[in-house]
Each structure stands twice: as structure tokens, then as C-alpha cells.
C-alpha positions in Angstrom: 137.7 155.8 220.6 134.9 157.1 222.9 134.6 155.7 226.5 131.7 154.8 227.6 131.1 155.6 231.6 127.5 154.2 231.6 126.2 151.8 230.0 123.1 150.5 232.3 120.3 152.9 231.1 121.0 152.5 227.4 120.7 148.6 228.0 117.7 149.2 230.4 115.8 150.2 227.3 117.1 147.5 225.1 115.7 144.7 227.7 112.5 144.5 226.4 113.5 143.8 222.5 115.3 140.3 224.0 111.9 138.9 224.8 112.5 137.5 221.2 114.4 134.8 223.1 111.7 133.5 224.2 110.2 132.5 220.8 113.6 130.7 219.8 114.3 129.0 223.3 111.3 127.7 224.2 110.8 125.3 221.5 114.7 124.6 221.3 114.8 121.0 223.3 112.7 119.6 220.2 115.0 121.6 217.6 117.9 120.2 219.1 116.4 116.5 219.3 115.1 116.8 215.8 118.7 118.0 215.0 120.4 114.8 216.7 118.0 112.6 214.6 118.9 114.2 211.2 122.6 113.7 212.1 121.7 110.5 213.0 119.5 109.4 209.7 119.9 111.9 207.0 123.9 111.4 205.7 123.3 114.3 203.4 122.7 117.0 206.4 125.4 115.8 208.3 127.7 115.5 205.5 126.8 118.9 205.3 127.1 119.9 209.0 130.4 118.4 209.2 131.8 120.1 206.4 130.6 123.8 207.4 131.8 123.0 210.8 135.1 122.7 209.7 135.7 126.1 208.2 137.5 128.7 209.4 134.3 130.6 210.4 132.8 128.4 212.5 136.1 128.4 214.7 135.8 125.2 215.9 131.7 124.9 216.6 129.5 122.6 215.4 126.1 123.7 214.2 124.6 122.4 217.4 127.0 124.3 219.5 125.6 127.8 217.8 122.2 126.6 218.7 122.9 126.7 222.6 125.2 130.2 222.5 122.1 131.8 222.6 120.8 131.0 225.8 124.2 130.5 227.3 124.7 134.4 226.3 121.6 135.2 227.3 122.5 134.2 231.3 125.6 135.8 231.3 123.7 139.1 230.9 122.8 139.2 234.6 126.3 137.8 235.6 127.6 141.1 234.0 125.0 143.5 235.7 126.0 141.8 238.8 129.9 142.0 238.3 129.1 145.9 237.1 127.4 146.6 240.5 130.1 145.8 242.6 132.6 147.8 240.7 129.6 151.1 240.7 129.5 153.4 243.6 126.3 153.4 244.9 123.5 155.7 244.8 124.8 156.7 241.2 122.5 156.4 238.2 124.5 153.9 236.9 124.2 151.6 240.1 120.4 152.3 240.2 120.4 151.0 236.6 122.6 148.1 236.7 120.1 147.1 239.3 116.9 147.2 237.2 118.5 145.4 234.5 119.9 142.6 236.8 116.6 142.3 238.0 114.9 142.6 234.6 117.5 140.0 233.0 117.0 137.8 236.2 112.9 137.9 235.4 113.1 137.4 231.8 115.2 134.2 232.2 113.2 132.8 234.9 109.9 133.7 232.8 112.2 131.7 229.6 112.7 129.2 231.8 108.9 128.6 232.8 107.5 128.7 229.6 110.2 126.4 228.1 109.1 123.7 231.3 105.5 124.4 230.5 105.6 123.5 226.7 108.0 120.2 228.0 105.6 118.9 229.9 102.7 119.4 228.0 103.2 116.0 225.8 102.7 114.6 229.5 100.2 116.0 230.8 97.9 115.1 227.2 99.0 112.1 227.7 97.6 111.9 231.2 94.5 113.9 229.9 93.9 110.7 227.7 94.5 108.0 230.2 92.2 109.0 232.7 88.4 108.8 232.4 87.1 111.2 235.1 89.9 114.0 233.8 87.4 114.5 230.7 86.0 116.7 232.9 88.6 119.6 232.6 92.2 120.1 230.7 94.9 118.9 232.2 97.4 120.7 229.5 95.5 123.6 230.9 98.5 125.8 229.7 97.8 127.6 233.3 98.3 123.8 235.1 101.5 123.4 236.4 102.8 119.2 236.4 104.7 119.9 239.6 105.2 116.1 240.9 105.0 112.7 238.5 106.0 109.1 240.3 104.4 105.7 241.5 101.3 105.8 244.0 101.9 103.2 247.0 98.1 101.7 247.5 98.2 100.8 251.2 95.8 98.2 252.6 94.9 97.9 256.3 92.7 95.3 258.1 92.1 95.8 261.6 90.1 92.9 263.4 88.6 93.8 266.4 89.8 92.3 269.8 87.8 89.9 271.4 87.5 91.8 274.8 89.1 95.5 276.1 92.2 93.9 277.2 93.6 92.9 273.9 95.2 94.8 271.3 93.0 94.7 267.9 95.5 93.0 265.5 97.1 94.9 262.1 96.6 93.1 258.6 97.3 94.0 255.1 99.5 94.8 252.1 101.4 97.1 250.5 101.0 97.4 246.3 102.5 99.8 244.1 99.4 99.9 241.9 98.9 103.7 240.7 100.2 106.5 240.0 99.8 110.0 241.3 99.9 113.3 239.5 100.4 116.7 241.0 99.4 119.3 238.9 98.9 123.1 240.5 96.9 126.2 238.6 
């Protein structure tokens, strides 16, 4: 059996074809919620589930468990360019290209990552879109809007009564109401 001395530039050029991932993991918090409902409600698919799970070939993994592998395989791509790189000498080829596909595995993921947050909170932000008037105006699912902070809105208000002469302080009045709510969405 062949040894193989480098293996970053023939991976290099394989990079691009696991943009694929993208199409499977972005959707695949609603694929695996949709999949917890049908074990949930439908005893014929997890009849089903459960008996394939238990042969040989699934070696001990549920369905659900194959559904994840993907990703988790796909971060320990980097992890191995990383290890690789400490074991190169370098100034080598190999080092060179064990550093453009850490950083090409690193960008991919974080690109996965971003789109998978973006399609995650888009349910939110329509939901937003319809509950405020003025928003009409523009998109807030803008696919290019980023939901970046999502809480309660403290309404703080202040009465100041003027003092009756320059020596006196003017005195402080008011309340404090957790009435709103603020968004903080970014382009």
C-alpha cells in the first residue's frame, strides 16, 4: 500500500465540492424538529426507526444520530489541518497547503454557520415585520438584516419640577415600566 506524503493540495481542490453542506445543514434544526415530532406522533416511523437502529449496520446510532455526523465531521476537518501543521515543517508545500485549507475549512463553517442563524431567525424577524406598523415601510427578514439583539425595552419616565428659587435643588419624579420591546437588527 502507497504512502501518501501530502495530502493538503489534493484536499485543497476538493474544498469547494463540500459547499454542498451547506444545502443539508442549513435547514437541519427544522429536519431534526420535524423528526422529534414524527417519533413523537407517528408509531409507524418510529416503529420503524427503532427497528433499523438496532441492526448491526447502524452500530449503535439512531437515525437522528446520522443526521448530526455530518456537521460534526465537517468541524473536525479544520481540527485535522491544524494537528497536520504542527507535525509539517514549515515553508514546505505541504505546510503552505495545510494552511489554505484550515483557513478555507475555517471560512466555510463560519459561512454554514451564518446562513444556518440567518434562516433561524427569519420566522422572527416576519413575525416582527407583522407586529409593527411603521416597519411596512421596509423588510425586516431582509435576508441581508442581521437580528443581532431581541429582549424587553425599559420605558423610563422622568419629571423634573423646577425649584422655587436658585438655592434649591429641582426635585426628581417618575417611574420605571417594562412596556416595549427593542429589536436590534444590523444590514
Amino acid at each position: 500500500m502507497p504512502v501518501v506524503k501530502e495530502i493538503s493540495d489534493v484536499v485543497l481542490e476538493w474544498i469547494k465540492e463540500l459547499q454542498i453542506y451547506s444545502d443539508y445543514l442549513v435547514p437541519q434544526r427544522r429536519a431534526l424538529a420535524e423528526y422529534e415530532k414524527l417519533m413523537a406522533t407517528n408509531k409507524r416511523f418510529s416503529t420503524f426507526v427503532r427497528t433499523q437502529g438496532a441492526r448491526n449496520e447502524c452500530r449503535g446510532l439512531d437515525l437522528q444520530g446520522y443526521l448530526v455526523k455530518p456537521f460534526q465531521r465537517l468541524l473536525k476537518y479544520p481540527l485535522l489541518f491544524k494537528n497536520l501543521l504542527e507535525v509539517s515543517s514549515s515553508g514546505t508545500l505541504d505546510y503552505i497547503n495545510a494552511i489554505r485549507c484550515h483557513h478555507a475549512l475555517e471560512g466555510l463553517i463560519m459561512r454554514i454557520q451564518e446562513a444556518k442563524f440567518r434562516q433561524e431567525q427569519a420566522p422572527t424577524l416576519e413575525a416582527w415585520q407583522e407586529k409593527i406598523p411603521s416597519a411596512a415601510k421596509f423588510r425586516l427578514s431582509d435576508p441581508r438584516r442581521r437580528l443581532c439583539y431581541e429582549g424587553l425595552l425599559n420605558l423610563v419616565h422622568i419629571e423634573i419640577v423646577d425649584a422655587p428659587n436658585q438655592n434649591q435643588r429641582p426635585s426628581k419624579g417618575g417611574s420605571l415600566k417594562k412596556r416595549g420591546f427593542v429589536l436590534g437588527i444590523v444590514w
